[in-house]
C-alpha positions in Angstrom: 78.7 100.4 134.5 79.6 102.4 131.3 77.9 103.0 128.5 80.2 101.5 126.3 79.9 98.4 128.8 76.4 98.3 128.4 76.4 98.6 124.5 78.8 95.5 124.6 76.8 93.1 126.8 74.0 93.8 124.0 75.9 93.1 121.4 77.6 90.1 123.2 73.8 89.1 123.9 72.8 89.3 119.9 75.7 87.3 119.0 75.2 84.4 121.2 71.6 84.5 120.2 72.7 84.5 116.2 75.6 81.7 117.0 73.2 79.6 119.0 70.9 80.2 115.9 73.9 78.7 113.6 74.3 75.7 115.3 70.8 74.5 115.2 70.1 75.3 112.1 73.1 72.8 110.6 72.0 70.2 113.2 68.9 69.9 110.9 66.1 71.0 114.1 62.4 71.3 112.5 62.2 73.6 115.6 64.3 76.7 114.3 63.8 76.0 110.4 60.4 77.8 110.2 62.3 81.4 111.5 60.9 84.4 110.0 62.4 87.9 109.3 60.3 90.5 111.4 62.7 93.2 110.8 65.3 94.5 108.7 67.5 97.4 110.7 70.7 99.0 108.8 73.5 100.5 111.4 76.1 103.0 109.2 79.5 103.4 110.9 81.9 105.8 110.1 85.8 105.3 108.5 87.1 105.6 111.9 84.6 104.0 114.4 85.5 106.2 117.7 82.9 104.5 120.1 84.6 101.5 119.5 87.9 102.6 121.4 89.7 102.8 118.6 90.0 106.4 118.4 92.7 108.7 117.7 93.6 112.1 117.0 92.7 113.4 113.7 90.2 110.4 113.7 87.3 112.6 113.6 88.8 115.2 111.2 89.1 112.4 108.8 85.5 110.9 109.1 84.1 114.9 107.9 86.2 114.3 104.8 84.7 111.0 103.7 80.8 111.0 102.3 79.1 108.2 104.6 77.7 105.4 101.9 74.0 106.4 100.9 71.5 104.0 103.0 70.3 102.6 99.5 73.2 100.7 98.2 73.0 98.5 101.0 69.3 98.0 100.6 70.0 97.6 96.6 72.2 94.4 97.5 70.0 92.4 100.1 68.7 89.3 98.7 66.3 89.1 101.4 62.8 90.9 102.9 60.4 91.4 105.8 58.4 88.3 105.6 61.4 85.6 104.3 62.2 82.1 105.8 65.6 82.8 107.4 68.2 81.8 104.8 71.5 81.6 106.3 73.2 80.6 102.6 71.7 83.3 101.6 72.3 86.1 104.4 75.9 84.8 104.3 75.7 85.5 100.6 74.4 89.0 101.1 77.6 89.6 103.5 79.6 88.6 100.8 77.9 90.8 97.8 78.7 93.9 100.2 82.0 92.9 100.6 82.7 92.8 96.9 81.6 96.1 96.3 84.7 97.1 98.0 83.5 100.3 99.8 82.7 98.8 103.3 85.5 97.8 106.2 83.5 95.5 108.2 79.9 94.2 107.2 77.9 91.8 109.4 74.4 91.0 109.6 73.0 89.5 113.1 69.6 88.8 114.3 67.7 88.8 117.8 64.5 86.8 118.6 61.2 89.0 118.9 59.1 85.9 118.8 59.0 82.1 118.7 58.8 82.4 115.1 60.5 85.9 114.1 64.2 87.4 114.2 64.8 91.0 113.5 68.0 91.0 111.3 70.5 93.8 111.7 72.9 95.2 109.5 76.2 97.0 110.4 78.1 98.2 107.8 81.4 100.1 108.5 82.6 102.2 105.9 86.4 102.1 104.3 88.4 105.1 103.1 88.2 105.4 99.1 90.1 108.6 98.2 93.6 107.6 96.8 95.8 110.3 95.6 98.9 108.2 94.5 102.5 110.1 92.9 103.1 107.5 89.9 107.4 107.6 88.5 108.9 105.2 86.6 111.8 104.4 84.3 112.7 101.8 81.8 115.7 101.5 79.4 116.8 105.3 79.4 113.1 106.9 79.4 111.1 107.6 82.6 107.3 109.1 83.3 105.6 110.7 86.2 102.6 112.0 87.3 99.6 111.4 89.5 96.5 109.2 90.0 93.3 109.9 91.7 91.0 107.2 92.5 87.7 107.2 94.5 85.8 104.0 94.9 82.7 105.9 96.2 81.8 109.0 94.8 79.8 111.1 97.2 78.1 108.3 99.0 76.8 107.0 95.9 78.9 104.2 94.3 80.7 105.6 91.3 84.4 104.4 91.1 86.2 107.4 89.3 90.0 107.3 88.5 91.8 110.3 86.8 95.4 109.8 85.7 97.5 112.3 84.3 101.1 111.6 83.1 104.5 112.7 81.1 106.3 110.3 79.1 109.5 110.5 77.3 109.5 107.6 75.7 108.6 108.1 71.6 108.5 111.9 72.8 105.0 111.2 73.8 104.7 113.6 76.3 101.5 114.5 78.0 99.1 111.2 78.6 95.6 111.2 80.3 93.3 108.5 81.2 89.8 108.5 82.8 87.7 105.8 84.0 83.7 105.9 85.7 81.9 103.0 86.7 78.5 102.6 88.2 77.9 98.8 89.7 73.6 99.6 89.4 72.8 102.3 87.1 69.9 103.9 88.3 69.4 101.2 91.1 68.8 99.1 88.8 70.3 95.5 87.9 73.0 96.9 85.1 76.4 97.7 85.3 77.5 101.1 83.4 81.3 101.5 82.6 83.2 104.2 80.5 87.0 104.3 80.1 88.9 106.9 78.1 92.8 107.2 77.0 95.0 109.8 75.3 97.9 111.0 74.4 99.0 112.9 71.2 99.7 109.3 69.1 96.3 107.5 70.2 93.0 108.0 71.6 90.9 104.7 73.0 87.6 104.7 74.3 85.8 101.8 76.0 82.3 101.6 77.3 80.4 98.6 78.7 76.5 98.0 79.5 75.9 94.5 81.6 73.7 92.8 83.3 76.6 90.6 85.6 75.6 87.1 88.1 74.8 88.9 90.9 73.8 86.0 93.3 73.7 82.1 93.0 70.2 82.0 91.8 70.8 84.4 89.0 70.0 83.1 85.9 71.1 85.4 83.1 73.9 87.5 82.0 74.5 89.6 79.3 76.0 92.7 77.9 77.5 94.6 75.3 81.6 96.6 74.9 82.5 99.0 72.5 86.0 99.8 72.1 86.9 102.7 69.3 90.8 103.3 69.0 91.9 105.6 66.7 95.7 107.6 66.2 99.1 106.3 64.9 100.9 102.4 65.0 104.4 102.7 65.6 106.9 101.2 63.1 110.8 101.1 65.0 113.3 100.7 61.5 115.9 101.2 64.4 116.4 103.0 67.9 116.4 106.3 66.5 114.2 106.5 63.4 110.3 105.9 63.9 107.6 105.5 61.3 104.0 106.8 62.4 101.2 104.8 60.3 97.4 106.3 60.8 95.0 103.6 61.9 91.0 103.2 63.2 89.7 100.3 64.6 86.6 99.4 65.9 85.2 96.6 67.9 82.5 95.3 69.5 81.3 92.8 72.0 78.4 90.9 72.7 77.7 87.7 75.2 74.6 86.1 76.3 74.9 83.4 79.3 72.9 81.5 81.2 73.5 79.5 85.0 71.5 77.0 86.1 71.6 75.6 90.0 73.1 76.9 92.9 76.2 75.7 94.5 77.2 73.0 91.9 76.8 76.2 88.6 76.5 74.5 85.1 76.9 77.8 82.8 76.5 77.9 78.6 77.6 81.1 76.6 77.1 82.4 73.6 79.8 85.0 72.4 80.0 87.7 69.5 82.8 89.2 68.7 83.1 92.0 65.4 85.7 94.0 63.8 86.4 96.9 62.1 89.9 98.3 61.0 91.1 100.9 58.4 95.2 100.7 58.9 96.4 102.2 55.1 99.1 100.0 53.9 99.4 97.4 56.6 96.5 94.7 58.1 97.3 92.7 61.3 95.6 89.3 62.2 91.7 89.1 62.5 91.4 93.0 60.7 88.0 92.9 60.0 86.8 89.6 61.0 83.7 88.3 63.3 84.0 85.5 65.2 80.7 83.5 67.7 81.9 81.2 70.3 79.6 78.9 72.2 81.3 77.3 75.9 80.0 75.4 78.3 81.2 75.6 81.7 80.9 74.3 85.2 82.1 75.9 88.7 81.9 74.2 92.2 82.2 76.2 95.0 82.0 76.5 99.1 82.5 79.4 101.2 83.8 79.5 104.5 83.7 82.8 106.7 87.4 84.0 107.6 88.6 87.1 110.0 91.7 88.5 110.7 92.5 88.0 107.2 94.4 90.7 105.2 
């Protein structure tokens, strides 16, 4: 028997354990409710996965240009430890908080009996390609751009989502147009979300950065954050087709929001929202120049989650 053969039959063997674990845990049994986590054990995978007989030429190649995922953002995002009651709303939850970070092919998390009263839970996690050069040309109503993107979702292994965007444009004779964007899900491992976006050309420059704390689970009860959004160049005024009037402007804004959830699957949410603005714009004003506005909601979500495969 192959090795390959013999890794399968263990695997096989975990998953009917972990299925048989399913079904008698939603039949209610007192006898498997009181499971405990002995062990947590994290298995990295590579793009291409060439044990798996999926293999093919170049497939190797390609996995020593991709930076494997650091070990830590998987740990960052499990809401469960050594020593927990097995949870599984909330290991399936943990499945789907990897998922949404949009870095990993193929996550599961299975477990195997060590004692009458203990599972060791193992994590594989596959990684996904994230480096996307992409050729960008378009054209519209006589004009036309072009140029090129760059977008990695995982920078070095550790989680920043860069983009770089560099383009010529014809129309108003704008010409060269740039745009960066970097953001960090847990700055410094920690529970906020870092983001910084920059665009400009030779009529504007905008900026954006945000700092948030985001619902990260169910049982999260708090989020807030801050944006702060600084544009600054020329308005276009078209008299006609041909003749263009360039008016300076600067306009500053600012965001705040404060929002607390209460229960789990049946989420009642209330929000408090600040909004401020700041605009200099000569001899012209548009709507809410220099205004403020605080919104309160109050919302409600319902949701259930069913596991799907094969699913594009």
């Amino acid at each position: 028997m192959s090795e390959s053969e013999i890794n399968g039959m263990i695997r096989f063997s975990k998953n009917c354990k972990y299925w048989i674990f399913l079904v008698v845990h939603f039949l209610g049994s007192e006898l498997y409710s009181q499971y405990y986590i002995n062990e947590i054990f994290l298995e990295q995978k590579p793009v291409f996965d060439t044990s798996s007989g999926n293999s093919f030429l170049g497939a190797e190649f390609l996995n020593s240009l991709h930076i494997q995922t650091k070990p830590f953002l998987i740990e960052d995002e499990l809401i469960f430890s050594i020593g927990d009651r097995i949870d599984i709303d909330i290991i399936t939850e943990t499945e789907r908080n990897l998922r949404g970070l949009d870095i990993f092919a193929d996550i599961k998390i299975e477990f195997d009996s060590v004692a009458y009263d203990s599972l060791d839970v193992y994590i594989v996690a596959r990684d996904r390609w994230t480096t996307f050069p992409i050729p960008i040309f378009g054209t519209s109503g006589g004009e036309y751009f072009y140029g090129v993107r760059f977008e990695e979702l995982n920078f070095l292994g550790y989680g920043y989502k860069i983009k770089l965007e560099g383009l010529y444009r014809t129309e108003n004779q704008i010409g060269l147009q740039g745009l960066f964007s970097l953001k960090k899900n847990r700055i410094f491992r920690t529970e906020y979300f870092l983001g910084y976006d920059i665009f400009a050309n030779k009529i504007r420059t905008e900026q954006a950065i945000e700092f948030s704390k985001p619902y990260r689970t169910l049982s999260t009860d708090y989020s807030y954050g801050a944006i702060g959004l600084i544009s600054k160049g020329n308005d276009f005024d078209h008299h006609n087709r041909d003749t263009v009037t360039l008016y300076p402007y600067k306009d500053n804004n600012i965001k705040f929001w404060l929002s607390r959830g209460w229960m789990r699957k049946d989420r009642v949410f209330a929000t408090m929202y600040v909004e401020l603005s700041q605009a200099e714009r000569g001899n012209y004003r548009r709507a809410y120049d220099n205004s403020g506005k605080i919104l309160l909601s109050f919302s409600s979500i319902s949701q259930d989650f069913y596991q799907v495969s094969k699913v594009n």
